[in-house]
C-alpha positions in Angstrom: 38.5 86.7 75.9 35.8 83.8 77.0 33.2 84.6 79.9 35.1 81.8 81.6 38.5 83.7 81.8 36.4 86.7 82.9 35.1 85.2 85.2 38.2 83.4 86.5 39.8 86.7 87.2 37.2 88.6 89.7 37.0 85.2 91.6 41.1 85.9 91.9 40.1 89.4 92.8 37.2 88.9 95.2 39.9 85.7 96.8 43.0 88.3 97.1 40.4 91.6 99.0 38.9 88.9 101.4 42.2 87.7 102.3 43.7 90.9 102.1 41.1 92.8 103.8 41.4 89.9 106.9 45.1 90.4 107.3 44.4 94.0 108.1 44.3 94.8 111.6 41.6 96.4 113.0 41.2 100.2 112.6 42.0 101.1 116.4 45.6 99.8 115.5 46.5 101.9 112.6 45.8 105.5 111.1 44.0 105.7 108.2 46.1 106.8 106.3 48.4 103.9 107.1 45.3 101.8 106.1 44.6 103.5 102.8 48.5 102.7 102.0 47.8 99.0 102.3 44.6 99.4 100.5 46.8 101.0 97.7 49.0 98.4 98.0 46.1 95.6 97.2 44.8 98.1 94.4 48.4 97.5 92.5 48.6 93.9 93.7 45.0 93.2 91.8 46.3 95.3 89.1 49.0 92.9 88.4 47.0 90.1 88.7 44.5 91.0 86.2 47.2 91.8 83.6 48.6 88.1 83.8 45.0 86.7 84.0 44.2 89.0 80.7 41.3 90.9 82.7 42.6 94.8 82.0 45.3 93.7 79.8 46.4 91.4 76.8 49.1 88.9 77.4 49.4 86.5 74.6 51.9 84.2 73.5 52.1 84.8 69.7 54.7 83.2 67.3 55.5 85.3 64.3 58.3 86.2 62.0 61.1 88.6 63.5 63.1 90.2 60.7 66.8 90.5 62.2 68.2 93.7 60.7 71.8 93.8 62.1 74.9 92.0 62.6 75.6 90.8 66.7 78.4 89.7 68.3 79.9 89.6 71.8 78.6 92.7 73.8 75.6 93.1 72.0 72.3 93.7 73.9 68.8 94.8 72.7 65.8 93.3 71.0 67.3 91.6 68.2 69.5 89.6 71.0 66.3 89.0 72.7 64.9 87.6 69.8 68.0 85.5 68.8 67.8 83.9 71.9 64.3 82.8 72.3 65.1 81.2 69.1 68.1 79.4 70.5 66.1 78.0 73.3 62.9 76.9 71.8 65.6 75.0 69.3 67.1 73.4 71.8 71.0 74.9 71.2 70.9 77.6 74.4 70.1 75.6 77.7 72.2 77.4 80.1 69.2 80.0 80.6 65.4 79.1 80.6 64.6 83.1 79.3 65.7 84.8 76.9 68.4 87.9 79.1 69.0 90.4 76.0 73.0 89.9 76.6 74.9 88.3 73.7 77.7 86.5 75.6 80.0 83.4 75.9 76.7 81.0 76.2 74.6 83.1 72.9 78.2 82.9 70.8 78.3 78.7 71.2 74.7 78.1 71.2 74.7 80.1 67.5 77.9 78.0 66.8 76.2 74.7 67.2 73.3 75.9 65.3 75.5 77.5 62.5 77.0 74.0 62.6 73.7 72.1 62.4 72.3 74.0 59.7 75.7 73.8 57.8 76.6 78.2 57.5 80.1 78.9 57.5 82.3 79.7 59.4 80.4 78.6 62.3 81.8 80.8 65.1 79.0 82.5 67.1 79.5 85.5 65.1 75.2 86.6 64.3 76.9 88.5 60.3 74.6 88.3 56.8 74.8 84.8 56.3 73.4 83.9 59.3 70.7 86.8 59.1 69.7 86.1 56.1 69.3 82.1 56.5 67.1 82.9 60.1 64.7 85.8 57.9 64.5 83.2 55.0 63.3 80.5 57.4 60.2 82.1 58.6 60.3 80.5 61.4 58.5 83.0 64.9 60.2 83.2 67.7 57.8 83.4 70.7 56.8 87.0 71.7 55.2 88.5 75.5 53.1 91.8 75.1 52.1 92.9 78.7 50.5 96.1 79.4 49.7 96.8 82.9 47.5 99.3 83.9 47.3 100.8 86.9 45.1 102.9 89.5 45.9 106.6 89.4 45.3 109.3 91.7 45.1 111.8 89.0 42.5 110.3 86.3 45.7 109.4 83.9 47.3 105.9 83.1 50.8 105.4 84.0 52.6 102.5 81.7 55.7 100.3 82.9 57.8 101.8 79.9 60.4 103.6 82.0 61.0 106.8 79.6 61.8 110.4 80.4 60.3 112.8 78.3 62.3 116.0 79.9 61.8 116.9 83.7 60.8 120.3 84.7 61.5 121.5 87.9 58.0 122.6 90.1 57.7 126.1 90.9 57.8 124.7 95.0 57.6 121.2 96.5 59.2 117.8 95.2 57.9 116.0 91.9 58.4 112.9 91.1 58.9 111.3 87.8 59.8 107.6 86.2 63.4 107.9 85.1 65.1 105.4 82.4 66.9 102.8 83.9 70.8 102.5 83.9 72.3 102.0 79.8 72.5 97.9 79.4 70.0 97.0 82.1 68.8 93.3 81.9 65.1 92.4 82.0 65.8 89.2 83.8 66.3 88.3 87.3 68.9 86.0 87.1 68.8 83.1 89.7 70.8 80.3 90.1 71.0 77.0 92.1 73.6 78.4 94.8 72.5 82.3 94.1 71.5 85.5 92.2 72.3 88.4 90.6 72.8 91.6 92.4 71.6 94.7 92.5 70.0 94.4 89.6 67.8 97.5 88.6 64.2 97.2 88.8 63.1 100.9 88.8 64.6 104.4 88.4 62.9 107.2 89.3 63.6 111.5 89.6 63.1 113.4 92.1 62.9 117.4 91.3 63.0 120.0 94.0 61.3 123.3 93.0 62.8 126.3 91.5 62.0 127.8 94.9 63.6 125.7 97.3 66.1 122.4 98.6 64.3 119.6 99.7 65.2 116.7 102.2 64.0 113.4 101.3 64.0 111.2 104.3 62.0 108.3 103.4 60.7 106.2 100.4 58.0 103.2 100.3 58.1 100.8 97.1 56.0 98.4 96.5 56.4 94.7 94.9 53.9 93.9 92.6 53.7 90.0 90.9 53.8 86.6 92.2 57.3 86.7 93.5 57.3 86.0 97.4 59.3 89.0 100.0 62.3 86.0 100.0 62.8 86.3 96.7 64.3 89.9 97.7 67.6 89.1 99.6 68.7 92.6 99.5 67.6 96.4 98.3 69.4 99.4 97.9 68.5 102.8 96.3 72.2 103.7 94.2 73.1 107.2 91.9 75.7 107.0 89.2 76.2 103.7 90.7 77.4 104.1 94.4 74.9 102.6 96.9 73.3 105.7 99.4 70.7 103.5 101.0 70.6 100.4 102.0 66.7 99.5 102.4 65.3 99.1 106.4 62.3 96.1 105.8 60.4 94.4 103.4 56.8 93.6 105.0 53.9 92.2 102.8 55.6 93.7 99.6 56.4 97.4 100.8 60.0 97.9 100.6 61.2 100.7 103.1 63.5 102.9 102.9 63.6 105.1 106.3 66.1 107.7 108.1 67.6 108.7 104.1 68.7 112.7 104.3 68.9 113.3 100.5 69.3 116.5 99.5 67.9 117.5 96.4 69.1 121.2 95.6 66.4 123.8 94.3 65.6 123.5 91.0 67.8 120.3 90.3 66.7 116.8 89.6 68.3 113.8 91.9 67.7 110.3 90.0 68.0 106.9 92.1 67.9 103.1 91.2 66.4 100.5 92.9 68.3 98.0 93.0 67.3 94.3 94.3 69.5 91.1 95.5 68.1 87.8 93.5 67.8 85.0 95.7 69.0 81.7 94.7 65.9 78.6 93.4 63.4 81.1 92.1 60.9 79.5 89.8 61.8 80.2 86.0 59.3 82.5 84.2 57.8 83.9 88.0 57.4 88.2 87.0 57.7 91.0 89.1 58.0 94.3 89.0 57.8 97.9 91.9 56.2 101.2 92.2 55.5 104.4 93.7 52.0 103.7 94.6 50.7 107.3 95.6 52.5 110.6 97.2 52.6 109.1 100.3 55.3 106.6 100.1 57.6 109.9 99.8 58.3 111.5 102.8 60.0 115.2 102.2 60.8 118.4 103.8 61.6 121.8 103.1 64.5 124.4 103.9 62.6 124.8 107.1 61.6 121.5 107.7 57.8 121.9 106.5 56.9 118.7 105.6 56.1 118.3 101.6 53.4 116.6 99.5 55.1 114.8 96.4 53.8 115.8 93.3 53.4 113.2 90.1 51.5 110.9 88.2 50.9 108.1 90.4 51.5 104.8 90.8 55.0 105.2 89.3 55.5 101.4 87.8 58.8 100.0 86.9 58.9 97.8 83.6 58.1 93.7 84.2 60.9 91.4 85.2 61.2 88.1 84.3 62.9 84.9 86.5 65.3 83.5 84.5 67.2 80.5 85.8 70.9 79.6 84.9 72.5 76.5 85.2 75.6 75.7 83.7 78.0 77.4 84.1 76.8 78.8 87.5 76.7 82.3 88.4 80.2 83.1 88.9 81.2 83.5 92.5 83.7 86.4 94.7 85.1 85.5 97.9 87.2 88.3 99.4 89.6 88.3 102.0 92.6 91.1 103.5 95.9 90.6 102.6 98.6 91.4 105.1 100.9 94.4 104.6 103.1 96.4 106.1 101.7 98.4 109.4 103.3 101.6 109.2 104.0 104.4 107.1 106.4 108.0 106.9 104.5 110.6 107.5 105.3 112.9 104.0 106.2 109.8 101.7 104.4 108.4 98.5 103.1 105.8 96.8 102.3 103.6 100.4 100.8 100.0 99.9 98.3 101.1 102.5 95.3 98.2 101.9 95.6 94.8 100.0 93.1 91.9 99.4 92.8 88.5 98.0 89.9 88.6 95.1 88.6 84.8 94.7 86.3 84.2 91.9 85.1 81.1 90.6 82.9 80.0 87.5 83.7 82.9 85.1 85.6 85.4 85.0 84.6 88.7 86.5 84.5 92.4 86.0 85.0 95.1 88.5 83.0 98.1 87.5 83.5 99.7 90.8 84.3 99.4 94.2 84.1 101.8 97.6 86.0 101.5 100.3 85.5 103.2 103.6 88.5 104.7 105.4 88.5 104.7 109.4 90.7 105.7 112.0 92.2 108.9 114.0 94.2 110.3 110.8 92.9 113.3 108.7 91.5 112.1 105.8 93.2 114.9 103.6 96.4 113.8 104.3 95.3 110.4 102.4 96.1 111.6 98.8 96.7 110.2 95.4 94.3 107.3 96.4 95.1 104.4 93.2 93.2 100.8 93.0 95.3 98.2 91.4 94.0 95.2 90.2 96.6 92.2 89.4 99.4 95.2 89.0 97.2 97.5 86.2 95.6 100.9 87.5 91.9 100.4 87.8 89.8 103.6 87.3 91.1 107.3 88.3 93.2 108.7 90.4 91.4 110.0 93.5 93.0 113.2 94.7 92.3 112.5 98.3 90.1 110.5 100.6 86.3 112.0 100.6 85.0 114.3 103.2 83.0 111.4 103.8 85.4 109.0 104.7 84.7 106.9 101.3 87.5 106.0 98.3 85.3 105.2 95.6 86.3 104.0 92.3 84.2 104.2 89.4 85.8 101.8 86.4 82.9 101.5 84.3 84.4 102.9 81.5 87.4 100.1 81.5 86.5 97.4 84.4 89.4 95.5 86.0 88.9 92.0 85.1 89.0 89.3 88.0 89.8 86.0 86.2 89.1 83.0 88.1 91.1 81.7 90.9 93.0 84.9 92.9 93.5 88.3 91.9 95.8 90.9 93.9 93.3 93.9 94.9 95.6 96.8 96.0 95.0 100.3 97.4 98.5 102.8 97.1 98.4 106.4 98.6 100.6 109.4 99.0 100.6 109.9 103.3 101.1 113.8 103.6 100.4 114.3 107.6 98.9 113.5 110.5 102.3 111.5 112.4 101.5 109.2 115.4 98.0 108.7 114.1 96.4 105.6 112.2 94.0 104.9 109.2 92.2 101.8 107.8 91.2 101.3 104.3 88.0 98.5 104.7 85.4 96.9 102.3 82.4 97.5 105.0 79.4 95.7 102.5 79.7 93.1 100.7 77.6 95.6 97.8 80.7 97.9 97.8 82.1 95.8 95.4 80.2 95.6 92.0 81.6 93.3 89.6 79.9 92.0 86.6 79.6 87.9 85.9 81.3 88.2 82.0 79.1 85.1 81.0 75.6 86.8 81.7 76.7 90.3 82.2 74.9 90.8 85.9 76.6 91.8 89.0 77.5 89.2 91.4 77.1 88.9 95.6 80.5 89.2 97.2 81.5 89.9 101.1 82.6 92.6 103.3 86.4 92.6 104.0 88.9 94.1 107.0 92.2 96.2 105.8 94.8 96.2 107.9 95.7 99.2 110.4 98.6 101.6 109.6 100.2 103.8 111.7 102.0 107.1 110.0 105.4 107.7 112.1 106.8 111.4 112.3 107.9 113.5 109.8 111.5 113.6 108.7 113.8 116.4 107.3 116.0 115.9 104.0 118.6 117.8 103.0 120.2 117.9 99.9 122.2 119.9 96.8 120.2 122.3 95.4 120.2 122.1 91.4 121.2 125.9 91.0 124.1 126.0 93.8 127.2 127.8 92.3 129.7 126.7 90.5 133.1 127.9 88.9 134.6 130.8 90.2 134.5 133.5 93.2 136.0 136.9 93.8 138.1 138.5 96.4 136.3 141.6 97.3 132.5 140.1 96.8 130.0 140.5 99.6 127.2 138.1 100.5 128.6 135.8 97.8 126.7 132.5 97.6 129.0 130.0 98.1 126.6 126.7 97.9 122.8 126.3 98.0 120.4 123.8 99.7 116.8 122.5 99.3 115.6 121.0 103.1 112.6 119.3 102.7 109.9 118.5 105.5 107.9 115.6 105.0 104.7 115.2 106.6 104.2 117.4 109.3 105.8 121.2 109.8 109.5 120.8 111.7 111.4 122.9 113.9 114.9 122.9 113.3 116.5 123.9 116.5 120.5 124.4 115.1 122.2 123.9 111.8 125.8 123.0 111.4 127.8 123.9 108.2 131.2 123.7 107.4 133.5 125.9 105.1 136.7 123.9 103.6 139.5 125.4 101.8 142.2 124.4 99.8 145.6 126.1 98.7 145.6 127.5 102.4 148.7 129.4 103.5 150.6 129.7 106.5 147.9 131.1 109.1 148.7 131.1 112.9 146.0 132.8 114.5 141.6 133.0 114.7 142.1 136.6 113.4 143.6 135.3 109.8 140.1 133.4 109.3 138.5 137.1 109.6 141.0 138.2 106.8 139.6 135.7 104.3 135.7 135.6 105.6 133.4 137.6 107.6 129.1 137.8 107.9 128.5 134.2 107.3 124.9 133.4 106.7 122.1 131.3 105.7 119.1 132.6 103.9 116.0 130.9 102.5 113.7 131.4 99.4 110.8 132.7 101.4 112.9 135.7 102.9 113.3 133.9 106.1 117.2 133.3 107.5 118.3 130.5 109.3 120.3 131.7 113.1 121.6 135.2 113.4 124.8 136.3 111.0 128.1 135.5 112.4 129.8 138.6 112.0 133.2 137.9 112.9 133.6 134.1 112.4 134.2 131.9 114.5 131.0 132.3 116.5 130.7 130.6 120.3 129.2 127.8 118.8 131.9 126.8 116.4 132.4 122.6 116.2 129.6 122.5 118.8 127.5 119.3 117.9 129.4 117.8 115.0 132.4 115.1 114.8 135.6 116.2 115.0 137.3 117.1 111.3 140.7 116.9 109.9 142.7 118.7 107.1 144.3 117.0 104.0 147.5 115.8 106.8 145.6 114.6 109.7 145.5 117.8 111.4 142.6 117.8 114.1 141.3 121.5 114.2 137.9 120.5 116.3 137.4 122.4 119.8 137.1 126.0 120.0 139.4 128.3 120.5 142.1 126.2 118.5 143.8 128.1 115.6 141.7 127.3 112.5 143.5 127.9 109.7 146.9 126.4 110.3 148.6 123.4 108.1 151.0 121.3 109.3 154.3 122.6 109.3 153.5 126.0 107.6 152.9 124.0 104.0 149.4 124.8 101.8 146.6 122.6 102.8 143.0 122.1 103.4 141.5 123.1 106.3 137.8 122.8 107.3 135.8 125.7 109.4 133.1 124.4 111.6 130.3 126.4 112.9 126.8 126.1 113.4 123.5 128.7 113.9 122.1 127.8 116.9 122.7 125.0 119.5 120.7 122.7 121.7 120.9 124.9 124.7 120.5 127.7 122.3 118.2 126.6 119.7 116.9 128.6 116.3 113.9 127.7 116.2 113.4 127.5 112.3 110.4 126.1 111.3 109.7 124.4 107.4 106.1 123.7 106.7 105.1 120.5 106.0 105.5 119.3 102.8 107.5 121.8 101.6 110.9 122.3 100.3 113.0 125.5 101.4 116.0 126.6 99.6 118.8 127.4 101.9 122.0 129.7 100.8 124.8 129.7 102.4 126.7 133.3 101.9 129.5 134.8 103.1 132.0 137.8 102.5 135.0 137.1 100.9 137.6 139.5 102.1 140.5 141.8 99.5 143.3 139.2 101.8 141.4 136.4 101.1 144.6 133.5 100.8 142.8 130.1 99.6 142.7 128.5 96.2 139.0 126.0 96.5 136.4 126.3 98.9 133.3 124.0 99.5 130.2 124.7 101.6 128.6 121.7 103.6 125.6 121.4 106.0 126.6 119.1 108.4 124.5 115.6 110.1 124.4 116.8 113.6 125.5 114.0 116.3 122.6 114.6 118.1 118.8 115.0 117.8 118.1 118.6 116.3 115.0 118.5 114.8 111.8 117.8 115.8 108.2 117.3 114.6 105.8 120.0 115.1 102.7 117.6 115.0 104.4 114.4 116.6 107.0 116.0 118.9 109.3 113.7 118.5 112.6 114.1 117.7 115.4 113.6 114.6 118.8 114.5 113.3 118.6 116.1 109.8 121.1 114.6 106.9 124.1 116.4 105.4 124.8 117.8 102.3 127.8 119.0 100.5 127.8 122.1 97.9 130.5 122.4 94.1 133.6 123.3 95.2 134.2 126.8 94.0 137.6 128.6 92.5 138.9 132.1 94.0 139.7 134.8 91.4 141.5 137.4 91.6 139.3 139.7 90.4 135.8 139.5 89.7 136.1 140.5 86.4 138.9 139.5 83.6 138.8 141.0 80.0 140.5 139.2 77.2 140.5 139.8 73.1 138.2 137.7 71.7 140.9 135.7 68.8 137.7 135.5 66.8 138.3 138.6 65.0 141.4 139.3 63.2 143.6 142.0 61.4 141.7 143.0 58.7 141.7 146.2 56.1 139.2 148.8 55.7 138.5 151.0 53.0 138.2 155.0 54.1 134.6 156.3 54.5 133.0 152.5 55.4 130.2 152.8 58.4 130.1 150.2 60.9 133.1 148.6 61.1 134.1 146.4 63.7 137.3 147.4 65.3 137.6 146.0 67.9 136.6 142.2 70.3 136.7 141.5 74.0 135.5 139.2 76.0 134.5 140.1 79.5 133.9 137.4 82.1 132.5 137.7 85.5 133.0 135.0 88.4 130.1 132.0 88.4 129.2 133.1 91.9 128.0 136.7 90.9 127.3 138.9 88.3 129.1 142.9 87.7 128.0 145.8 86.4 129.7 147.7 84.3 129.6 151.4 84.8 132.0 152.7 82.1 134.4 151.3 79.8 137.7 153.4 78.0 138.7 152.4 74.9 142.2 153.3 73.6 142.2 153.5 69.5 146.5 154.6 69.7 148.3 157.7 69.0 147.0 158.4 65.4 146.6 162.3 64.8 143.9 163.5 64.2 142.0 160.7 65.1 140.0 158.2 61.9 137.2 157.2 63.7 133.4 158.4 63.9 130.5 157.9 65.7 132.3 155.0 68.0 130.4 152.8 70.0 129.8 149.6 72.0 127.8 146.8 71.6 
């Protein structure tokens, strides 16, 4: 390097102390600590200086052979991309970018088509395969190559490099260390910036933070610095991200320091927290302009311990992030996201599933788009684990996982890396659905609070894109209801005279969305094949101790011993019998067809009344299964009966959360057959007359079938078999199986 260049440089150095030493105000002002900060600051500033003017470091602009060694297609990233695109735009064929972005997309695949084209390889498609490999290594001709290697001042006699590796972090025995951390997989070395705007959050430095094996730490503030020749406006935005989802969004950006102030990260003992920085490009920056950030010393991390002791960083300091590059794009633009709410419906069931609960219009222009992820923030007065089975939809199709329920932290965030929605240009449907399991007469709003919520990737140049903050709309979750219906297992076929407690129908009642009292329950018994009857006493002769039990060991009312009880027909329409007989008010004779013929007839009754009210309570969200059982009496005189629970005419319900009030649904039960007896025994036909031979063992003699009613099961205690009058008797060893 010539005396002159030498030279050139510490007159750049001497120029940037005297006019940074003047722009520091005078020691009575500031601490010095605050001062030596700046004076760090300046150190790292020179630094970077000195590697573009070649003082400490080497940058040369070399042109030599690259030797491709792999095919490259669509996706593809790394150096060999690099390469093939410095190619493409020192020939002229890729104009879109002025440097080189290490993303094989759209604009690489027809910039290698023309050239394939001009140079006359076929097929030419884009596609980067051995023909094409082996034509560029056979030309020999370089492709223009940057080595920088900036060095700079350490507090702890060592040399930190902007390679951004980890070689394995091991936690402190106490305190906070801090370590450079690899940047997120398919990171760009560009800042992309175009006429109208620039990429966002584009990752400029990654670092760790690892808490000692003896203790949690609270970070609560961090200081980066810019180094390079890019101005503070060429940052329009900062954020510090994980896995990511944006925790900080940074406070100031003041001669180069970047601030990041009232963070409370926790960083658990022994563990290792990694962030990103991620910057907004702004729009017009000057192609080929570098930059890149640091950790300049342990003061620009402010930590404390588990009892708020305040914590020197440990590390090998300045912590420098790798070199970035301005890279200008022109046509086609960056593409563009405007979003805006969509209206939808303003209130929801309390207990019901699969509610359109937030909807917005997705506008992107230029290119098509990729949404790798997106968080929404959920406000309002509802509990936020009643917001379950969160699911995005983009355009109709699923986006990312299922989210079990909204965060502790009021947040729905979905991470679609793995298979982005794609926003193609023009309008895309963005949809949030959601099971609503509580919290009736309150609200919720699903909202887009920042615009960099939303991070979707431009598919031309594969950066994220700016987009806007967007309202939801409001919805209100109205009270709970009660369902009832048939329960699958409710009986069927036939019933017994004689049986006690016999199920005659069962029923699942269902509480949706918040716990409800039921305060009475109407049911209804209806028979068929009734004869004559002519007083209340003859209903006791066929049924007595009606009852309705649940699953969980609860019952529903009191027993009615003796039917009818006081309450009978109170709080249900009138009813009528096969002929049009009314039978409704009490007192009237209830089993009694018209003109002494067989009919059907309908009992009415109910467990509890509004004056006199139950008082049975189903949780929310849960379904009770209700039997309804009675005792069917030896003069039991019907053919069919049916078991109902009756719709109420008025209100009897009402919500334990919203206290307001309902009128549960009806249900009907499988009409059921009366036996005779409970158990009938026929031969089984299967098994005919048949001959023997004396002195066989184990022969079958004999087949029967026994068959027990649907409604309940018998044991049987003993059995007699008669085997006729033979004397003495042939058989031996007789038994039953």
């Amino acid at each position: 390097m010539s005396r002159k260049l030498v030279s050139a440089a510490l007159a750049a150095t001497t120029l940037v102390w005297a006019v940074g030493v003047a722009a520091l105000p005078v020691a009575s002002a500031q601490s010095t600590a605050s001062l030596q900060a700046q004076i760090q600051a300046l150190l790292a500033q020179i630094a970077q200086l000195q590697a573009q003017m070649g003082t400490t470091s080497t940058q040369t602009t070399t042109t030599s052979s690259y030797t491709f060694t792999k095919d490259l297609t669509l996706g593809s990233t790394g150096a060999d991309v690099t390469a093939l695109q410095q190619m493409l735009i020192n020939d002229g064929y890729l104009t879109a970018v002025s440097q080189p972005t290490g993303y094989f997309g759209a604009l690489t695949q027809k910039a290698l088509a023309a050239f394939q084209a001009a140079k006359g390889i076929s097929p030419a498609a884009g596609y980067f395969g051995p023909k094409t490999r082996a034509f560029v290594n056979s030309m020999s001709v370089g492709t223009s190559t940057t080595t920088t290697t900036t060095t700079g001042t350490t507090t702890t006699g060592t040399t930190t490099t902007g390679v951004q590796t980890t070689s394995g972090v091991v936690a402190p025995s106490s305190g906070l260390a801090v370590s450079l951390a690899s940047l997120p997989a398919g990171s760009t070395q560009s800042l992309i910036s175009g006429l109208t705007g620039g990429a966002a959050r584009t990752p400029v430095l990654a670092v760790n933070l690892t808490a000692g094996t003896s203790g949690g730490v609270t970070v609560s503030a961090i200081n980066f610095h810019k180094l390079g020749v890019l101005s503070d406006s060429a940052v329009a935005g900062a954020y510090l991200t994980q896995n990511g989802k944006v925790l900080y969004q940074y406070n100031s950006l003041n001669q180069g320091v970047l601030s990041f102030s009232g963070m409370s990260l926790s960083v658990p003992a022994g563990q290792t927290v990694t962030l990103d920085l991620a910057i907004d490009v702004s729009s017009g920056l000057s192609a080929g302009n570098t930059a890149s950030f640091s950790l300049n010393s342990a003061s620009d991390v402010t930590a404390f311990d588990a009892n708020n002791n305040a914590l020197t960083a440990s590390g090998t300091f300045p912590l420098t992030g790798s070199t970035l590059t301005v890279t200008n794009v022109t046509n086609p633009s960056l593409a563009t996201l405007s979003v805006s709410s969509s209206s939808i419906g303003t209130s929801v069931t309390a207990g019901t599933q699969g509610n359109l609960v937030g909807a917005w219009n997705f506008s992107v222009g230029n290119n098509k788009v990729y949404l790798d992820s997106i968080n929404f923030r959920v406000i309002g007065s509802a509990a936020l684990s009643n917001i379950q089975n969160v699911k995005l939809m983009v355009n109709g199709t699923q986006v990312g996982p299922t989210l079990p329920s909204v965060g502790a932290d009021g947040t729905a965030y979905f991470d679609a890396s793995s298979a982005p929605g794609v926003l193609n240009t023009g309008s895309n449907n963005v949809q949030i659905f959601a099971d609503i399991m509580g919290s009736p007469s309150y609200n919720f709003q699903f909202e887009i609070l920042n615009g960099f919520d939303v991070y979707a990737v431009d598919s031309q140049y594969n950066v994220p894109i700016t987009a806007n903050s967007s309202d939801g709309s409001q919805v209100t979750i109205q009270q709970g209801t009660i369902t009832v219906t048939q329960d699958a297992y409710t009986p069927t076929g036939n019933i017994a005279k004689g049986q006690s407690q016999i199920t005659i129908a069962k029923f699942d009642i269902y509480a949706a969305g918040e716990p409800v009292k039921v305060q009475y329950l109407p049911f209804s018994l209806a028979f068929t094949g009734v004869v004559t009857s002519t007083s209340q006493a003859d209903l006791n002769n066929v049924i007595n101790n009606v009852a309705i039990v649940d699953d969980a060991g609860g019952q529903v009312g009191t027993t009615i011993n003796q039917p009818p009880s006081a309450n009978y027909n109170t709080g249900v329409a009138s009813t009528y019998d096969s002929t049009g007989l009314s039978i409704s008010g009490a007192g009237a004779a209830v089993l009694v067809p018209v003109g002494g013929q067989s009919g059907t007839v309908t009992y009415e009754d109910s467990f509890g009344t509004a004056a006199s009210p139950i008082n049975y309570i189903v949780p929310a969200n849960t379904t009770r299964v209700l039997s309804l059982r009675v005792d069917i009496e030896n003069t039991a005189n019907f053919s069919q009966v049916t078991g109902s629970i009756l719709q109420p005419n008025t209100n009897n319900l009402q919500g334990m959360v919203s206290s307001q009030s309902a009128m549960s649904s009806g249900a009907q039960g499988s009409q059921l057959s009366l036996a005779q007896s409970s158990l009938t025994v026929s031969q089984n036909n299967a098994l005919g007359s048949q001959t023997v031979v004396a002195g066989t063992s184990g022969v079958e003699i004999g087949s029967y079938a026994l068959s027990a009613s649907s409604a309940e099961g018998v044991n049987v205690n003993n059995l007699t078999v008669k085997v006729g009058s033979m004397s003495p008797t042939p058989f031996q060893n007789l038994k039953v199986r």
